[in-house]
N, C-alpha and C positions, 0 to 999 in steps of 0.2 A: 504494500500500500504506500509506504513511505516514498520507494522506488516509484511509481506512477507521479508520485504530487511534485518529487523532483524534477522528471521528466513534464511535465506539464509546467512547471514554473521557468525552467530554461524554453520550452519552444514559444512560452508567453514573452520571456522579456526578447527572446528572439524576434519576434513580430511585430511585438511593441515598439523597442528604442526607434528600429529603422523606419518605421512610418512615422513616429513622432519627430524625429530629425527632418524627415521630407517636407511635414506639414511649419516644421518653423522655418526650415529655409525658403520651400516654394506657397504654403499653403495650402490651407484644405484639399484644395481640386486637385485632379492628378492630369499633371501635367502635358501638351500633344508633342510638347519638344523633345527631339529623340535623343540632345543630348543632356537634358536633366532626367529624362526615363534612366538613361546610362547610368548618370551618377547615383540612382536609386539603385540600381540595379547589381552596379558594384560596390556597393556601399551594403547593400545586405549579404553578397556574397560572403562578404568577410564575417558575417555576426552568425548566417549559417554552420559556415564552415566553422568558426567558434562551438557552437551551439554543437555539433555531430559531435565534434570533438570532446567535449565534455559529455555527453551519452553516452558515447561507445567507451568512456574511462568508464561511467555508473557502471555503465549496464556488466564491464568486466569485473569493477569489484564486487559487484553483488554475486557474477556468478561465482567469484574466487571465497565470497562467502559463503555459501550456502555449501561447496563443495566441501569445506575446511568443517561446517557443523557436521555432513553428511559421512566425513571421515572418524569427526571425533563421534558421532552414535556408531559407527558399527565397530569402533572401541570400546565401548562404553559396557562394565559390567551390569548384568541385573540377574540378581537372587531371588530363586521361586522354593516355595517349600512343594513338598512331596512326602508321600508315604515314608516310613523308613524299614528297616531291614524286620523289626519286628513290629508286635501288634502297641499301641498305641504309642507311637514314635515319628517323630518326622525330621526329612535331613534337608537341613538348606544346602541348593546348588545353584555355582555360581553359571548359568547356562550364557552369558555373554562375550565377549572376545579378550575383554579388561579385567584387571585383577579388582576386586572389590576390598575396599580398604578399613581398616575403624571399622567393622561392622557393629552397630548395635540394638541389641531384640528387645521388645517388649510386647506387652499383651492385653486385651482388655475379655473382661474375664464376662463370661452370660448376665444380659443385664445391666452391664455396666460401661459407663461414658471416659471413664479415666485408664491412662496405661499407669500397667503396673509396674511398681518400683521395688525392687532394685532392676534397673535397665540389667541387660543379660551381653554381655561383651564376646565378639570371637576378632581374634586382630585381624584376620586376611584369608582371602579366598581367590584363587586364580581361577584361570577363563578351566573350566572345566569339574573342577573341585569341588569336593561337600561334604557337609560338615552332619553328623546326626544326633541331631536332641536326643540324648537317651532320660531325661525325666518328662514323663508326658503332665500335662496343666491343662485343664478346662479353660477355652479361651474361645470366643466370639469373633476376634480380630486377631490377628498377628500382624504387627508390624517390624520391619527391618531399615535403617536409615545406616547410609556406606558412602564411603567415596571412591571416584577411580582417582588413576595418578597425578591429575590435572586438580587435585582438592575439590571437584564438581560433588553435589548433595545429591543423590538418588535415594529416593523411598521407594521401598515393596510393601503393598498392604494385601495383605490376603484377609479373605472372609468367602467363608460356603466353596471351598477350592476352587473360586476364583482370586487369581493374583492382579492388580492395579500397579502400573508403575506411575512415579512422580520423577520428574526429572525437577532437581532445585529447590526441592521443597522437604522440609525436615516434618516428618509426621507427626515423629513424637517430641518434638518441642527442643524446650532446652539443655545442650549438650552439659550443664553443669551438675546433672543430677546423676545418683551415685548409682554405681555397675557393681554387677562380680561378674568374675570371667567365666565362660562357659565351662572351663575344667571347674571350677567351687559349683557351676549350679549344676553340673551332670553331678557329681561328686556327692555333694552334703546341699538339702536346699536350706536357701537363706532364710536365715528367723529372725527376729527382732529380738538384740540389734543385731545386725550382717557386717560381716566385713566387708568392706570396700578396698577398691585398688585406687 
C-alpha cells in the first residue's frame, strides 16, 4: 500500500511541476507555437525521466525487501506439540528450518484465563529436534514463546491440537517472570516455593 501512494505521489509531482512551470511562463492556454510546445516538451522529459528513475529504484527495493522477509521465514523456527512416545505425554518439535532459541512453556489450565507460573524453560531446539514433556498437566492452552538467531519473538499456541503461530508477539507476557528448566519440571514438579534459575 505504502508502495502505491509512493508511486502515485512521484507521477503527481511528475505532472504537476511541469504544467505548472508552462502555465507561469506561457499561461493557462496551451500554446500553437511549436517552439514553446518544444520547451514543454523537453522540459518534462527531464522530470519523467527523473520520475522512472526513482520507481524503478522503489519498485527494486521493495522487491529486495520482500525477498530478504521471504528468506528470513523459511529460516524461521516454529515449534508444534505432538503426541509423545507414551500415553499422556507430549514432545515439542522444532519442524522449521531455524534453531528455536530461549524456549519458554506455559499453560492455562481448564477454565482458566491466566498462564501458569513457574514458566517451564528448554534452552534450544534445532530445525529438526524435540524435546518430550514426560510430566503430563491438565491444560486448555499450551503456549510456547522462542527466538530464532536474528532475537525475532515467535509464539506457538496450541488449543484442541490445533497449533497458531504469532510471529513478534510474546503470548505469555512478560519475560521477567520466574522459570524452572525443563530437567526440574520432568524431574520433581514445582511447589510453593520453587526454585528458580
Amino acid at each position: 500500500m505504502k508502495l502505491i501512494l509512493w508511486l502515485l505521489i512521484i507521477f503527481a509531482v511528475t505532472l504537476a511541476y511541469p504544467i505548472y512551470h508552462y502555465i507561469e511562463t506561457f499561461g493557462i492556454y496551451l500554446s500553437t507555437d511549436r517552439a514553446e510546445l518544444g520547451m514543454l516538451g523537453d522540459f518534462m522529459n527531464v522530470w519523467v525521466s527523473l520520475a522512472n528513475l526513482l520507481i524503478l529504484t522503489i519498485i527494486t527495493l521493495y522487491i529486495w525487501k520482500q525477498g530478504t522477509k521471504e528468506d528470513l521465514a523459511r529460516e524461521r523456527p516454529l515449534l508444534i506439540l505432538k503426541e509423545g512416545s507414551a500415553d499422556k505425554t507430549w514432545t515439542i518439535q522444532n519442524v522449521g528450518k531455524g534453531a528455536a532459541i530461549n524456549i519458554k512453556m506455559s499453560y492455562k489450565k481448564p477454565n482458566s484465563n491466566d498462564w501458569e507460573a513457574p514458566f517451564i524453560k528448554l534452552f534450544s531446539l534445532g530445525s529438526g529436534e524435540s524435546h518430550e514433556i514426560k510430566r503430563f498437566f491438565a491444560a486448555s492452552k499450551i503456549g510456547l514463546v522462542y527466538t530464532d538467531i536474528s532475537k525475532n519473538i515467535i509464539s506457538s499456541l496450541t488449543e484442541s491440537h490445533d497449533t497458531e503461530f504469532r510471529i513478534g508477539t510474546n503470548i505469555l507476557g512478560s519475560s521477567e517472570r520466574p522459570y524452572v528448566t525443563m530437567r526440574e519440571w520432568d524431574n520433581e514438579p514445582p511447589s510453593i516455593p520453587f526454585h528458580t534459575s
